[in-house]
BAGUPA-914267 format. One record per residue (C-alpha): residue in one letter; z, x, y. Coordinates in steps of 0.05 Angstrom, whole numbers. Example, Ala and Ser with C-alpha at 12.3 -4.5 7.8 and 13.67 -1.06 7.14 Angstrom:
REM residues 2
+--------+--------+--------+--------+
| residu |      z |      x |      y |
+--------+--------+--------+--------+
|      A |    156 |    246 |    -90 |
|      S |    143 |    273 |    -21 |
+--------+--------+--------+--------+
REM end
This chain:
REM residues 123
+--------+--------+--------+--------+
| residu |      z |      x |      y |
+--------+--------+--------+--------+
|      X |   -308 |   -363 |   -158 |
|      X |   -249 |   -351 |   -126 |
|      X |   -161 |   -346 |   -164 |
|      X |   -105 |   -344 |   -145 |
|      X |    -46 |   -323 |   -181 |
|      X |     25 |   -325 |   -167 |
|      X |     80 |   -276 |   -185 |
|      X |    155 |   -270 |   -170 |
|      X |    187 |   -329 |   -195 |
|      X |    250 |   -326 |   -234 |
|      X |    320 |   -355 |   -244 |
|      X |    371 |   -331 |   -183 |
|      X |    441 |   -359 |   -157 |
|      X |    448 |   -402 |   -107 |
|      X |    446 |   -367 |    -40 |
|      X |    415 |   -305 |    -83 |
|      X |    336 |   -296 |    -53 |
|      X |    271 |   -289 |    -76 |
|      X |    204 |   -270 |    -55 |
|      X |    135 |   -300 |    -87 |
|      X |     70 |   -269 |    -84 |
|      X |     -5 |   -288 |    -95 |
|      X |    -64 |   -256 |    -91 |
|      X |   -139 |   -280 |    -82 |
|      X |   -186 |   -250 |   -114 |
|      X |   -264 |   -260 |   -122 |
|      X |   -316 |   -243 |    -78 |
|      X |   -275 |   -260 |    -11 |
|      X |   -297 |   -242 |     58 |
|      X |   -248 |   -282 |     92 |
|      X |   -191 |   -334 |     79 |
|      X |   -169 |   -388 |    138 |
|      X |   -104 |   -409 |    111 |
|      X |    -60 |   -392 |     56 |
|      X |      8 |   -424 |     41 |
|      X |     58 |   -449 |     -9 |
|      X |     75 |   -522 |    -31 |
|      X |    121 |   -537 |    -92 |
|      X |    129 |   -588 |   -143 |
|      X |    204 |   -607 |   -156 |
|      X |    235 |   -646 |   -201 |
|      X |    219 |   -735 |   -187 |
|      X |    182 |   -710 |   -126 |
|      X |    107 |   -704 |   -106 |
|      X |     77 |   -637 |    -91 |
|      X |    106 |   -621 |    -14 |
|      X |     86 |   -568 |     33 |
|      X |    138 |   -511 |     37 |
|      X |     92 |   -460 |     87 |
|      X |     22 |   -449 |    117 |
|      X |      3 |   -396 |    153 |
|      X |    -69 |   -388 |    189 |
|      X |   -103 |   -323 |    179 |
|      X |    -85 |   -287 |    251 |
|      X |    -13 |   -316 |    239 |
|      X |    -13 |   -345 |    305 |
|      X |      1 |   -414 |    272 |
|      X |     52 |   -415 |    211 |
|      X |     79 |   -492 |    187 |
|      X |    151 |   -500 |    153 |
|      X |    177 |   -558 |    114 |
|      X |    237 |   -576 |    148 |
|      X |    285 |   -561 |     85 |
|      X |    265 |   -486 |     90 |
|      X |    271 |   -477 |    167 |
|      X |    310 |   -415 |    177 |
|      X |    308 |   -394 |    104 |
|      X |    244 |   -379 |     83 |
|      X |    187 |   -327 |    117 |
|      X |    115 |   -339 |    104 |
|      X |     67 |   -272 |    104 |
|      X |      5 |   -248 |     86 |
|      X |    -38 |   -186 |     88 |
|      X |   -110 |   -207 |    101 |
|      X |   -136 |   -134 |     78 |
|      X |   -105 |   -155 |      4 |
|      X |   -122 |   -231 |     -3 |
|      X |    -40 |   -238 |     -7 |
|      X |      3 |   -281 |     17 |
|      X |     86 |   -277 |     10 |
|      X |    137 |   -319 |     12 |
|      X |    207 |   -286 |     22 |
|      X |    257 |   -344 |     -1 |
|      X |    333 |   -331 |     21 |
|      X |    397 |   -373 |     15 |
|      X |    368 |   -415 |    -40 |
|      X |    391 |   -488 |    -59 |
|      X |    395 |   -512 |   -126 |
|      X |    337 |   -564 |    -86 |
|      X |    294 |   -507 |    -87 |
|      X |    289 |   -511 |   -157 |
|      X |    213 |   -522 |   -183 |
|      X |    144 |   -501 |   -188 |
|      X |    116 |   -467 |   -131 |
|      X |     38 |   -471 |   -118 |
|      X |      1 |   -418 |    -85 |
|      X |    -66 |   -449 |    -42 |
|      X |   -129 |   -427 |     -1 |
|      X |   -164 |   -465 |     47 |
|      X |   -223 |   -450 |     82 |
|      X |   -243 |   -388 |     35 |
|      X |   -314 |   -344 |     47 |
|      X |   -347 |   -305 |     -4 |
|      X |   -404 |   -262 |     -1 |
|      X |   -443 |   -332 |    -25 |
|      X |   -412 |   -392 |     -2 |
|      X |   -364 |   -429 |     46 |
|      X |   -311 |   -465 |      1 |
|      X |   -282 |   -521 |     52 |
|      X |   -236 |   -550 |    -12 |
|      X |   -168 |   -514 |    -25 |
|      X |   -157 |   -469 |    -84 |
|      X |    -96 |   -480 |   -122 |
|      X |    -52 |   -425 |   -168 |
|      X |    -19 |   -437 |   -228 |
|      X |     43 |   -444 |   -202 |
|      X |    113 |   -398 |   -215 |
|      X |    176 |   -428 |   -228 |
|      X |    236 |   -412 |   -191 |
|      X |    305 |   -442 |   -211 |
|      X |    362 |   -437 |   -171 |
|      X |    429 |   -443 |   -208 |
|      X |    495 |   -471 |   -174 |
+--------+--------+--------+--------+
REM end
């Protein structure tokens, strides 16, 4: 089976930054996409980034255009997300997933999901 766990939440200032973490781990070959959505408070869960596994193909939620960077490092299973001039909007639980994830058994088309981390940005 394949987790995923998050790290790197916190409480920061607005306009103070961040940076989020999650690792895969299981018996993983390969991972297709890996991104970050959040959960914030009276909203559904929204897409914050996506990134393909060459990187040639990264998506952005409009709100975090210009503010937040999307990485990973296929060789670790990781992917980051560095989070700078934070809004008190960016407040809420941030959800690491997996799509399209190979093991040494099986071809998982469904997503995998973290726990989540909280971040809360204060004004």
């Amino acid at each position: 089976q394949v987790q995923l766990v998050e790290s790197g939440g916190g409480l920061v200032q607005a306009g103070g930054s961040l940076n989020l973490s999650c690792a895969a781990s299981g018996t993983i070959v390969s991972i297709n996409a890996m991104g970050w959505y959040r959960q914030t408070p009276g909203k559904q869960r929204e897409l914050v980034a996506l990134m393909s596994r060459g990187g040639g193909s990264t998506n952005y939620a409009d709100s975090v255009k210009g503010r937040f960077t999307i990485s990973r490092d296929n060789a670790k299973n990781t992917v980051y997300l560095q989070m700078d001039s934070l809004k008190s909007e960016d407040t809420g639980v941030y959800y690491c997933t997996s799509v399209g994830v190979s093991t040494t058994t099986t071809f998982y088309s469904q997503p995998f999901w973290g726990k989540g981390t909280l971040v809360t940005v204060s004004s």
